[in-house]
MDAnalysis code that builds the backbone (N, CA, C; Angstrom):
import MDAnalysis as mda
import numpy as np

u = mda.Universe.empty(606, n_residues=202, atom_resindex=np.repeat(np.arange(202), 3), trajectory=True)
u.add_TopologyAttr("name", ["N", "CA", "C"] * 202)
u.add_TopologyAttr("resid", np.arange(1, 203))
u.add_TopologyAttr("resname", ["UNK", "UNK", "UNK", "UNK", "UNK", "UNK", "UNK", "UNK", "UNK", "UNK", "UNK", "UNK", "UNK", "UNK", "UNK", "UNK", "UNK", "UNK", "UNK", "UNK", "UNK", "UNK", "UNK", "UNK", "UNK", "UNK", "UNK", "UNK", "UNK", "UNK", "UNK", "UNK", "UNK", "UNK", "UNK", "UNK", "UNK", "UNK", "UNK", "UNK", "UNK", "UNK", "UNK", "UNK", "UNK", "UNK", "UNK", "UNK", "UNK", "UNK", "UNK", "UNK", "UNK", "UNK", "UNK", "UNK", "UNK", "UNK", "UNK", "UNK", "UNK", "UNK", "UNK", "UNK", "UNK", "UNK", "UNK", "UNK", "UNK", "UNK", "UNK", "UNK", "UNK", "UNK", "UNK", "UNK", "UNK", "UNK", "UNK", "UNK", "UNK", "UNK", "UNK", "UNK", "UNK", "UNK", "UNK", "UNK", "UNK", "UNK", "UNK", "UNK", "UNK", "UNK", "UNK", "UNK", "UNK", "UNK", "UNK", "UNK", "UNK", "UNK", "UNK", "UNK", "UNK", "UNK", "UNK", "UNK", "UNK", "UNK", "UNK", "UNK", "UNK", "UNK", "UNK", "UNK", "UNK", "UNK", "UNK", "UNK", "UNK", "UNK", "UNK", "UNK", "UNK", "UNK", "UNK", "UNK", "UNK", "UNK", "UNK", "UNK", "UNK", "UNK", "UNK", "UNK", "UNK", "UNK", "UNK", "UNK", "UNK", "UNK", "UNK", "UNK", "UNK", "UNK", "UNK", "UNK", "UNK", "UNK", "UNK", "UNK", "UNK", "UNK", "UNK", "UNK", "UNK", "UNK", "UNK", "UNK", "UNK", "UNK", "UNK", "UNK", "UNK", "UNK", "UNK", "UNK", "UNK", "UNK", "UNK", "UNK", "UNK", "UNK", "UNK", "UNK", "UNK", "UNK", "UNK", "UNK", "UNK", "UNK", "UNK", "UNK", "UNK", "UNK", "UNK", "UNK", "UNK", "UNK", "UNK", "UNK", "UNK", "UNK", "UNK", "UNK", "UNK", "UNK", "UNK", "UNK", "UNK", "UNK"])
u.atoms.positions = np.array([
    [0.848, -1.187, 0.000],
    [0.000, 0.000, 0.000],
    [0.881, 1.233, 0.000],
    [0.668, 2.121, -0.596],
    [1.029, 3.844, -0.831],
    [0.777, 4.118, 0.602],
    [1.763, 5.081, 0.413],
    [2.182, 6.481, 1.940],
    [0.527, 6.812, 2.496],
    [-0.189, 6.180, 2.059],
    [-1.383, 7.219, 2.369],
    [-2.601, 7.529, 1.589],
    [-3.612, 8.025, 1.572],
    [-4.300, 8.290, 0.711],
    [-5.241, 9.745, 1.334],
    [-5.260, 10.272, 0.105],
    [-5.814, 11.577, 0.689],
    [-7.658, 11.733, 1.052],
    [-8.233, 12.665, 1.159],
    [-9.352, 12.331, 1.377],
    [-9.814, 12.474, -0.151],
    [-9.664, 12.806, -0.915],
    [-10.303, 13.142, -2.162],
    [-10.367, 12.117, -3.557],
    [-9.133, 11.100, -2.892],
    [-8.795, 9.527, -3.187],
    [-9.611, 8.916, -2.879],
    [-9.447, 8.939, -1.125],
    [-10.675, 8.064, -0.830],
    [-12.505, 8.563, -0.887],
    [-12.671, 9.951, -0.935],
    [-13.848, 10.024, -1.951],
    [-13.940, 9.244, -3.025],
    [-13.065, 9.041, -4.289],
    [-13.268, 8.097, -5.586],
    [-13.304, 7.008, -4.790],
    [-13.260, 6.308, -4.005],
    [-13.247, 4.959, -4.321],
    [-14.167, 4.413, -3.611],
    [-14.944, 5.674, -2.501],
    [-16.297, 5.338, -2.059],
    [-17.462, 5.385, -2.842],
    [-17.232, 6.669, -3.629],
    [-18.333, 6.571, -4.942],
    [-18.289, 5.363, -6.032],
    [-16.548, 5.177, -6.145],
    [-16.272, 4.102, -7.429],
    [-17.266, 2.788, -6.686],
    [-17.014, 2.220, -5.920],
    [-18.357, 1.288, -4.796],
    [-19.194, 1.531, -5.256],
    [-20.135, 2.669, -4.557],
    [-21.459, 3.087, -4.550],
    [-21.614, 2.691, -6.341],
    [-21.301, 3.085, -7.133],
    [-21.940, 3.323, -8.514],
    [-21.424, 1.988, -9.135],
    [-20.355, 1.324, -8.880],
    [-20.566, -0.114, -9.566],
    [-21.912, -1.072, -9.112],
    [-22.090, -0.868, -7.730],
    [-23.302, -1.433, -7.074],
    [-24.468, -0.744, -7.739],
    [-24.765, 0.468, -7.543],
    [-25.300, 0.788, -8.706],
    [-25.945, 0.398, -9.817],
    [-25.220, 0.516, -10.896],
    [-25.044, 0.255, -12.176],
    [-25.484, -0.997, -12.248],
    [-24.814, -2.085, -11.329],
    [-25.445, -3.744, -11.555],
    [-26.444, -3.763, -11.093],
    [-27.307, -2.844, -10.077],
    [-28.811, -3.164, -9.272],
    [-29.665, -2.297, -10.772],
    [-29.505, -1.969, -11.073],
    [-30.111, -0.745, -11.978],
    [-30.340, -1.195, -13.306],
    [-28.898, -1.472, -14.145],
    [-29.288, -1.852, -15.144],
    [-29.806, -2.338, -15.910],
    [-30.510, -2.067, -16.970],
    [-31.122, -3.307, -17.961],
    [-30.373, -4.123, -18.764],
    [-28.744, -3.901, -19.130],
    [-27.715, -4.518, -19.063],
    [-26.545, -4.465, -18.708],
    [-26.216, -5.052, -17.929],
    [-24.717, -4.940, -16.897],
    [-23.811, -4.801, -17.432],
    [-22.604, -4.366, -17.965],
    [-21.460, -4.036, -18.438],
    [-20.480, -3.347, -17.506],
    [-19.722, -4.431, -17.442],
    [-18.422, -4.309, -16.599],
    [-17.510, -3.405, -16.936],
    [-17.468, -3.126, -18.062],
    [-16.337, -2.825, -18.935],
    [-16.758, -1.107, -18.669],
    [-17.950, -0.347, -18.613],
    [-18.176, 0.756, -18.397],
    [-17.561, 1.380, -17.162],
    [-17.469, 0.535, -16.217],
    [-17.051, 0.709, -14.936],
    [-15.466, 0.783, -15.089],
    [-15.132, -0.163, -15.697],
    [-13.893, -0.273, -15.772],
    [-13.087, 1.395, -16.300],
    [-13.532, 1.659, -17.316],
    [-13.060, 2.660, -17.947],
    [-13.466, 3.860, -17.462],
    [-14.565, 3.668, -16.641],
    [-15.310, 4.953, -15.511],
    [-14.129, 5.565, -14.241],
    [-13.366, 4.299, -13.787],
    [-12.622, 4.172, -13.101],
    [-11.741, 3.833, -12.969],
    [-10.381, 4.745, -14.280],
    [-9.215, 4.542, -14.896],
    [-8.243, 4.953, -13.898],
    [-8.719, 5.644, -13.125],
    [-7.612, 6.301, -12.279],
    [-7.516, 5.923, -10.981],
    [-8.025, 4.956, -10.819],
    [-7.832, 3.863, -9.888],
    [-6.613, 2.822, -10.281],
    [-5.892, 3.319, -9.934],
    [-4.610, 2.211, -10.676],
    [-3.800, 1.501, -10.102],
    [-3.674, 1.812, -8.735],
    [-2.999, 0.745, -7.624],
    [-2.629, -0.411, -7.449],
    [-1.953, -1.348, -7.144],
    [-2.001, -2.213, -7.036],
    [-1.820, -2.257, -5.136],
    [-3.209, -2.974, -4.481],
    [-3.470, -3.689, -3.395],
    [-4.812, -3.882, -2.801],
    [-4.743, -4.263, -1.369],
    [-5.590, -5.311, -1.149],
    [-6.974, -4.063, -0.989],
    [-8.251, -4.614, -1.422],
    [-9.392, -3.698, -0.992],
    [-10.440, -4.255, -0.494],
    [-11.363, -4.041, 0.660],
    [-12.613, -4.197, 1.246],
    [-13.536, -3.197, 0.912],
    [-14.978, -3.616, 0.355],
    [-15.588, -2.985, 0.559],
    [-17.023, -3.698, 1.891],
    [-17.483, -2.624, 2.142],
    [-18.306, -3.149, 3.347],
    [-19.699, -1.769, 3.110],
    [-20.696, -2.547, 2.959],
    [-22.340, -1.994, 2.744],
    [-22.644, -1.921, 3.902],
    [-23.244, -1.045, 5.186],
    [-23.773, -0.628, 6.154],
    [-25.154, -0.128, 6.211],
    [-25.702, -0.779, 7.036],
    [-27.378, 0.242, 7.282],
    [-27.181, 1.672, 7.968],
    [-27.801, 2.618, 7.537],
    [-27.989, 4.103, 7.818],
    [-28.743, 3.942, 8.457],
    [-29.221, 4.611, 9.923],
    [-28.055, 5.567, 10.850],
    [-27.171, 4.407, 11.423],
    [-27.885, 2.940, 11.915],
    [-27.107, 2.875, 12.904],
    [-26.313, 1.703, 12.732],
    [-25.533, 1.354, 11.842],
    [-24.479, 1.385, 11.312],
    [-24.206, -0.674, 10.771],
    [-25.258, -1.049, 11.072],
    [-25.554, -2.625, 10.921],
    [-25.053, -2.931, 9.959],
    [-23.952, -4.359, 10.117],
    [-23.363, -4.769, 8.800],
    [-24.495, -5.356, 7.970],
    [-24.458, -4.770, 6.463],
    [-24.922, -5.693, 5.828],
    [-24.642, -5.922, 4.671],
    [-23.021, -5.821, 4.475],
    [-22.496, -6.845, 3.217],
    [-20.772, -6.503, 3.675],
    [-20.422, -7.470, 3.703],
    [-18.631, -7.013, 3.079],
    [-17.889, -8.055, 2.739],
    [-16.921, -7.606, 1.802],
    [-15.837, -8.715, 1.104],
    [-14.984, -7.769, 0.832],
    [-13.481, -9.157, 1.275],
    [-11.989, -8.352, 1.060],
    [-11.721, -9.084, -0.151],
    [-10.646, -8.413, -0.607],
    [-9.729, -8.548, -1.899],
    [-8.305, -8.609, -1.817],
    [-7.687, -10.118, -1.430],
    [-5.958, -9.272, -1.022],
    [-5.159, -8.945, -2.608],
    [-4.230, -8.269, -2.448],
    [-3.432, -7.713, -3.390],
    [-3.105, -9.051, -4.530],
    [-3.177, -8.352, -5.663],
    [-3.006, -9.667, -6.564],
    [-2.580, -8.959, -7.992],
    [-2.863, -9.804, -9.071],
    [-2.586, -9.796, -10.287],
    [-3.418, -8.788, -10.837],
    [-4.552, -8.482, -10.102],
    [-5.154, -7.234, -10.460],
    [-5.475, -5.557, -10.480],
    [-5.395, -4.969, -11.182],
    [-5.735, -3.486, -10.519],
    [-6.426, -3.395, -9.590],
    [-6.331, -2.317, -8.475],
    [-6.997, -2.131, -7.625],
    [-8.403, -1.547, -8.058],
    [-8.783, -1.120, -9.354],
    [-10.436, -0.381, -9.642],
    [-11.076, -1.709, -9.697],
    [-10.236, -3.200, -10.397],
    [-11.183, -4.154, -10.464],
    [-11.132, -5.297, -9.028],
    [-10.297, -4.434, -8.218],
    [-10.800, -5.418, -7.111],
    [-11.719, -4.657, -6.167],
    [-12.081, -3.479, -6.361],
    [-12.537, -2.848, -5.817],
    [-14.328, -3.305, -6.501],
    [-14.487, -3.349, -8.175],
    [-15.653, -3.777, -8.616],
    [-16.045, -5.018, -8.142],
    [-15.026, -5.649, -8.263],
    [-15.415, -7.104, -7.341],
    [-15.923, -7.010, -6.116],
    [-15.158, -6.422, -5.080],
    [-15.446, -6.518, -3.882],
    [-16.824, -5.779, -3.573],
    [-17.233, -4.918, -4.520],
    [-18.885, -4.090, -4.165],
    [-19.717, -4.953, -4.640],
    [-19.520, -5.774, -5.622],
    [-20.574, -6.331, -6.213],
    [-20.833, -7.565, -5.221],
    [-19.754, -8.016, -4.816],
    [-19.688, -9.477, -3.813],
    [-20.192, -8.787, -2.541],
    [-20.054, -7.600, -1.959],
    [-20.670, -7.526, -0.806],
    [-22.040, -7.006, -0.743],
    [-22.507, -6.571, -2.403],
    [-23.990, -6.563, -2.503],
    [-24.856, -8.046, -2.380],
    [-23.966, -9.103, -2.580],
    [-24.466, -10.129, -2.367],
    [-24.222, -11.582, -1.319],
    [-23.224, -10.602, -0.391],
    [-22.637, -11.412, 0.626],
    [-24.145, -12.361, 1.183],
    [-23.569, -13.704, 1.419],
    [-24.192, -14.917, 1.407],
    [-24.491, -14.926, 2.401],
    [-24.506, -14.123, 3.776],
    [-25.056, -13.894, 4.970],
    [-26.193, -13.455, 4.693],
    [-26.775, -12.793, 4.210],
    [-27.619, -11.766, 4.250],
    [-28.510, -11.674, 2.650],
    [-29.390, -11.435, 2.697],
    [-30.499, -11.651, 1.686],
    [-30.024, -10.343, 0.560],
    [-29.490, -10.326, -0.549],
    [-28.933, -9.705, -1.782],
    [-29.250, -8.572, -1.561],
    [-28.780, -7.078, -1.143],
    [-28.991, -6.241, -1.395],
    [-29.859, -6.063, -2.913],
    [-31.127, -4.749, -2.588],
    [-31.835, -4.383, -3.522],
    [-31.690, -2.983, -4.193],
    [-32.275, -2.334, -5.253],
    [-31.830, -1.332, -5.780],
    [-32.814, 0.178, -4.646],
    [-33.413, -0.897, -4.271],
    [-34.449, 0.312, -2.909],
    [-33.940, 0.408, -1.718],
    [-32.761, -0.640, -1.803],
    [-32.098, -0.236, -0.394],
    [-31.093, 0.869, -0.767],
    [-30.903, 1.688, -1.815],
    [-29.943, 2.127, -1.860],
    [-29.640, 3.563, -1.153],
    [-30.689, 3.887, -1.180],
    [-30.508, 5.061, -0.419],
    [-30.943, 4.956, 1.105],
    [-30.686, 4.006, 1.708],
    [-30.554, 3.353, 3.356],
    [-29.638, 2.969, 3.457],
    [-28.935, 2.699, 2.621],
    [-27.174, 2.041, 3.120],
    [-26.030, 3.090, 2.749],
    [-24.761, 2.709, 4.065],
    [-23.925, 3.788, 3.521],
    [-22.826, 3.022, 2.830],
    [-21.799, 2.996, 1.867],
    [-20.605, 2.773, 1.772],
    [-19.238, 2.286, 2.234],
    [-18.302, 1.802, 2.747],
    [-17.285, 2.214, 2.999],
    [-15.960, 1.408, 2.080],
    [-14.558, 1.735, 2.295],
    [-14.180, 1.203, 1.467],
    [-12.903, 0.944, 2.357],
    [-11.951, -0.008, 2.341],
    [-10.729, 0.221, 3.100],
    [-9.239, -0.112, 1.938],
    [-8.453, 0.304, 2.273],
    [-7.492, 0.095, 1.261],
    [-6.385, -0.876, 2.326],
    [-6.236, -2.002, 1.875],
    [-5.406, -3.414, 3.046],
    [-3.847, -2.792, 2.618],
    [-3.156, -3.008, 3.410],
    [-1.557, -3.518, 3.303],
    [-1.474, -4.626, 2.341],
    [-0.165, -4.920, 2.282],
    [0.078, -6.527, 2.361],
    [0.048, -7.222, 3.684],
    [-0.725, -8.201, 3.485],
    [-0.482, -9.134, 4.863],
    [0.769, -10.032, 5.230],
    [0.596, -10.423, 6.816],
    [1.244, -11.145, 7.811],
    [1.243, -12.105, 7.917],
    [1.607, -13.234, 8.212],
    [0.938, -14.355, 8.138],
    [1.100, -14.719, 9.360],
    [-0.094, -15.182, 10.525],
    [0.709, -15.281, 11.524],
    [0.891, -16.502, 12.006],
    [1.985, -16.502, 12.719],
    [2.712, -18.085, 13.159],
    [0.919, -18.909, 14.386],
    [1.337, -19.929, 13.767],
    [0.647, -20.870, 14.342],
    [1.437, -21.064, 15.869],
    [0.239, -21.394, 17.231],
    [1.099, -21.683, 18.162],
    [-0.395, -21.510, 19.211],
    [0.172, -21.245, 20.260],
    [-0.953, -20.557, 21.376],
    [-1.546, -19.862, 21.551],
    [-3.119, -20.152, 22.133],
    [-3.497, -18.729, 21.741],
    [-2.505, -17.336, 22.051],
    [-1.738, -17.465, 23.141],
    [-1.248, -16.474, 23.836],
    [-0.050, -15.823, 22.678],
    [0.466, -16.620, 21.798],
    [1.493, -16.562, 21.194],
    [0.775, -16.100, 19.592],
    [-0.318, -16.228, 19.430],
    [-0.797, -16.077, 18.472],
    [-1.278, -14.246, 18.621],
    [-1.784, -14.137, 19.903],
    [-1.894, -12.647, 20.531],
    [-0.509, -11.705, 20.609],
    [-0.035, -12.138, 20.679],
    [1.015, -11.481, 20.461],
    [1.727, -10.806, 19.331],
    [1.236, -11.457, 17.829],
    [1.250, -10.637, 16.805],
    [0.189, -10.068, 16.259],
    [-0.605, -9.700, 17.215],
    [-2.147, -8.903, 16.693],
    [-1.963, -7.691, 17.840],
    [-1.568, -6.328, 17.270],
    [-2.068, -5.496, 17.555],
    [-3.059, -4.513, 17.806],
    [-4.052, -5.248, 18.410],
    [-5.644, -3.899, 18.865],
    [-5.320, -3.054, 18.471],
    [-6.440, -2.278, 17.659],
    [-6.046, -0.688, 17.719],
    [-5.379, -0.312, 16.250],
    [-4.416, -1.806, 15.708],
    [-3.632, -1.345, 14.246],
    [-3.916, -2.852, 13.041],
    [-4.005, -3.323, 13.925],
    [-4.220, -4.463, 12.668],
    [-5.778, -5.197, 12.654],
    [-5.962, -5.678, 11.326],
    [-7.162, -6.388, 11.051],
    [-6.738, -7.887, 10.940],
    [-7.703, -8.790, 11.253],
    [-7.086, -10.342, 10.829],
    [-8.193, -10.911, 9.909],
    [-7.493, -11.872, 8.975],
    [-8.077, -12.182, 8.053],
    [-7.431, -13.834, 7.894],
    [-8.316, -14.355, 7.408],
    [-7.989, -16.287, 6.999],
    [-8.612, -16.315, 5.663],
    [-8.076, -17.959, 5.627],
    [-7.807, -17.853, 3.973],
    [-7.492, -20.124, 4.318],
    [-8.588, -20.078, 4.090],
    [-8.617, -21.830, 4.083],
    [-9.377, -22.471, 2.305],
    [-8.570, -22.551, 1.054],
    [-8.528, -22.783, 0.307],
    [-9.735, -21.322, -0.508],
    [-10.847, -21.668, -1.050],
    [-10.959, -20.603, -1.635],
    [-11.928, -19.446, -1.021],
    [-11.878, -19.881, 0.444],
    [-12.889, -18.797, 1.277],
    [-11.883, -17.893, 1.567],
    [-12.161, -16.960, 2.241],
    [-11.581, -16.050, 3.240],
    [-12.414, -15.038, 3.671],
    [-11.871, -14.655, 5.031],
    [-12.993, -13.551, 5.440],
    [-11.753, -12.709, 6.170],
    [-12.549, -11.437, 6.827],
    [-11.511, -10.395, 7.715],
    [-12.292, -9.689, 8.345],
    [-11.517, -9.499, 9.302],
    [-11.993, -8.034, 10.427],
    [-11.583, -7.167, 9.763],
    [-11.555, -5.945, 9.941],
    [-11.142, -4.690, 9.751],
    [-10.271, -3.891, 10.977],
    [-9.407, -3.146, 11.079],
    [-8.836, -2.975, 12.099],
    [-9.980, -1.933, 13.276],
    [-11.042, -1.660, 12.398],
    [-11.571, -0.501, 13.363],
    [-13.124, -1.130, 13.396],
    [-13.203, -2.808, 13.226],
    [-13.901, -3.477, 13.804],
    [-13.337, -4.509, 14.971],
    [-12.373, -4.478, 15.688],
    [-11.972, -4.815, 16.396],
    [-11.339, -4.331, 17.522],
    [-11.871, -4.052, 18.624],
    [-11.740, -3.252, 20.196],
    [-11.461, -3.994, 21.084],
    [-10.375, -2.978, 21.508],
    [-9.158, -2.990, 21.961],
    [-9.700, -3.810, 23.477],
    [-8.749, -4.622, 23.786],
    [-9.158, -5.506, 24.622],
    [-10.032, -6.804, 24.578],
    [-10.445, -6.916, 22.650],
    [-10.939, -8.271, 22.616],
    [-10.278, -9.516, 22.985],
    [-10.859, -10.929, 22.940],
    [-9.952, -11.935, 23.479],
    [-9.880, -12.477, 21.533],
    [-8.855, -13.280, 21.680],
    [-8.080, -13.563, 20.687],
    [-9.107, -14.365, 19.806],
    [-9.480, -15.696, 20.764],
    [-9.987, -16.952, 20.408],
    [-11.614, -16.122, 19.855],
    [-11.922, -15.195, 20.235],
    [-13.628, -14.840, 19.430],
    [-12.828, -14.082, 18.559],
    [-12.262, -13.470, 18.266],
    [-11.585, -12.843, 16.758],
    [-11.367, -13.718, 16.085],
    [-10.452, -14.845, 15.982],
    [-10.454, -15.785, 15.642],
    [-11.581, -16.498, 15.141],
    [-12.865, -16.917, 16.162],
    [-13.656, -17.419, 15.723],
    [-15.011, -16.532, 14.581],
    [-14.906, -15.243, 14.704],
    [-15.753, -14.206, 14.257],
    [-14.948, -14.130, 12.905],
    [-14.197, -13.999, 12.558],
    [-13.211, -14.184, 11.469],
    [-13.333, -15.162, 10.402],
    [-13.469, -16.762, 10.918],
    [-13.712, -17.936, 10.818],
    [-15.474, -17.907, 10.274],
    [-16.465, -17.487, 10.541],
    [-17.845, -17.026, 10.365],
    [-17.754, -16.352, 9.213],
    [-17.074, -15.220, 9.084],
    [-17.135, -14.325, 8.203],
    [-17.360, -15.078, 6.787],
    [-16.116, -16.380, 6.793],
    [-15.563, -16.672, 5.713],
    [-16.336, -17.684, 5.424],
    [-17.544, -18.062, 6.208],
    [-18.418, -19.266, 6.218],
    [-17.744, -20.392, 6.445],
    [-16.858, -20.511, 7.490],
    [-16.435, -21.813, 8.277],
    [-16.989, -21.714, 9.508],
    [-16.792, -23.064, 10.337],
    [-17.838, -22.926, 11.601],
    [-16.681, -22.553, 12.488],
    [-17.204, -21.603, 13.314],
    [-16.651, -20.779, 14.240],
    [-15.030, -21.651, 14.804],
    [-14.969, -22.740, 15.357],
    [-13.947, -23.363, 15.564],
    [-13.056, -23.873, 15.074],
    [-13.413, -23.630, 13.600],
    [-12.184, -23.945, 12.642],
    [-10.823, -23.353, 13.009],
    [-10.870, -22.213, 13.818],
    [-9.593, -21.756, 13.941],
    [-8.804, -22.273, 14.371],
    [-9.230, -23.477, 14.768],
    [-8.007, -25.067, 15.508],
    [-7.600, -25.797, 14.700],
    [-7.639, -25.465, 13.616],
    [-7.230, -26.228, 12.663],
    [-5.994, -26.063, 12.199],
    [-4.515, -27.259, 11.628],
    [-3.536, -26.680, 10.904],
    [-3.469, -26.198, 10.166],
    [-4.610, -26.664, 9.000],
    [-4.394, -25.897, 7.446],
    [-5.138, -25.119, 7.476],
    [-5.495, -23.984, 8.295],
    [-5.839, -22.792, 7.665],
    [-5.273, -21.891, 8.384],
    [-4.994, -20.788, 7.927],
    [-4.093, -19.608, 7.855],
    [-4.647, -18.047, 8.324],
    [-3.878, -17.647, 9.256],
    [-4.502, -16.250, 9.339],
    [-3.244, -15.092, 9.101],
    [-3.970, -14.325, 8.845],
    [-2.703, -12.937, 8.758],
    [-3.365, -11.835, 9.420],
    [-2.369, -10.948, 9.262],
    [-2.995, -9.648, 10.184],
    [-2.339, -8.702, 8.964],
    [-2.863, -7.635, 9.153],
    [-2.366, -6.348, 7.693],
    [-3.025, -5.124, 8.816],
    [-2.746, -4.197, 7.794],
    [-3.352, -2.916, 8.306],
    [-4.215, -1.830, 7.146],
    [-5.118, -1.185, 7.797],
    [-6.509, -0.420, 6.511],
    [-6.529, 1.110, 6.654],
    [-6.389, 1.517, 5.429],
    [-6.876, 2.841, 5.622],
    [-8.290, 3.054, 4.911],
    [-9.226, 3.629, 6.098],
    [-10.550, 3.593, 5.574],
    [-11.789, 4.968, 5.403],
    [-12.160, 4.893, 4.285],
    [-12.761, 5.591, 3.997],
    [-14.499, 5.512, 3.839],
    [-15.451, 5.991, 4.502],
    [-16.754, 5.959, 4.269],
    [-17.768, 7.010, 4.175],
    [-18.861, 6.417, 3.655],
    [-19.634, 7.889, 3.486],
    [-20.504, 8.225, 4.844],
    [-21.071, 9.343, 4.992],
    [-21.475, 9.985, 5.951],
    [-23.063, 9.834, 6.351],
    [-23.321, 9.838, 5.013],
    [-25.037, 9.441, 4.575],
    [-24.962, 8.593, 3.504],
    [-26.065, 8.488, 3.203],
    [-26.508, 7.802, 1.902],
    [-25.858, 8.297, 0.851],
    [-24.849, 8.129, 0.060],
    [-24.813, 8.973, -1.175],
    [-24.212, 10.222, -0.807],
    [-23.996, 10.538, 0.449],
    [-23.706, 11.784, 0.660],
    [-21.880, 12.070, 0.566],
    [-21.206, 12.672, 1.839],
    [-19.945, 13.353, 1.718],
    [-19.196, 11.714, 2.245],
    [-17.985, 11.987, 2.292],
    [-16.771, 11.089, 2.558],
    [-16.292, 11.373, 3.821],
    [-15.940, 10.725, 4.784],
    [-15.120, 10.918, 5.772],
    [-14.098, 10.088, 6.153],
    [-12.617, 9.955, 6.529],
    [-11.549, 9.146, 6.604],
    [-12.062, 8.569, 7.925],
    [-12.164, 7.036, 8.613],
    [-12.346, 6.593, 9.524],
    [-11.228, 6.621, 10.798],
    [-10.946, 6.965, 11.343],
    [-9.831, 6.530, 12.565],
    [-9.700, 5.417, 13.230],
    [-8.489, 4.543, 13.030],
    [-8.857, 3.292, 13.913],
    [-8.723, 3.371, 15.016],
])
């Protein structure tokens, strides 16, 4: 991830969200490719979350991460709005919810991977307050966000809330073959519906 992102960055890439979601609830034919070229100046390469929220009081109701890959960041960003319009928790976002939900968008690091061991030892490379954790057990994965996770949680329900996300059953996190990392987000969301941008603080 870049030094930073300004607020006027992360304005584009809360709207670039909002209007790919959009465009696919709306249309009478979907074209990817409009988006694509809508959102040329998105050119980054790394990891992105987007996450759909209920207005006012702030209820998840969609999100999916994207770690850094072979792709531009505008098309992991289209991915990730369209997948969290239809995150498999929750009944498909509609084109009438749109002005009840707010936005947000986070821009990931590269991730950590963290060492397998005790819980206690496993706590020890998760910083409250700076890092998000995320798993990755063949082609699922899910993540916290760093500024969904308060300070003083216990390890083993992060772990297991993590594990949920990604649609494994909560205790999978005892398992050898699957993997967690920790990274860090800079995040950006909207204020209202459609409305202004504000940088989140973790």
């Amino acid at each position: 991830m870049r030094g930073g992102y300004s607020i006027d960055e992360g304005r584009v890439l809360v709207k670039a969200a909002r209007h790919s979601v959009e465009l696919y609830l709306k249309a009478t034919k979907f074209d990817r490719k409009i988006l694509e070229r809508a959102f040329a100046d998105i050119n980054g390469h790394h990891g992105i979350n987007v996450t759909i929220r209920h207005y006012p009081l702030g209820e998840l109701r969609g999100s999916v991460g994207m770690l850094k890959g072979a792709k531009l960041a505008r098309n992991l960003l289209i991915d990730a709005a369209l997948e969290a319009a239809e995150d498999k928790r929750f009944v498909a976002l509609s084109h009438h919810e749109l002005e009840h939900v707010i936005f947000e968008v986070s821009v990931l690091s590269n991730p950590t991977t963290i060492k397998k061991g005790t819980l206690e030892s496993m706590k020890r490379q998760i910083k409250l307050g700076k890092h998000g954790i995320m798993v990755e057990y063949g082609y699922r994965n899910g993540m916290l966000l760093p500024n969904e996770i308060k300070k003083g949680a216990k390890v083993d329900k992060l772990l297991e809330e993590v594990c949920l996300r990604a649609g494994l059953d909560a205790h999978d996190y005892k398992r050898h073959d699957i993997v967690f990392h920790t990274f860090t987000a800079q995040t950006f969301r909207e204020t209202e519906p459609d409305g202004g941008v504000e940088e989140v603080s973790q």
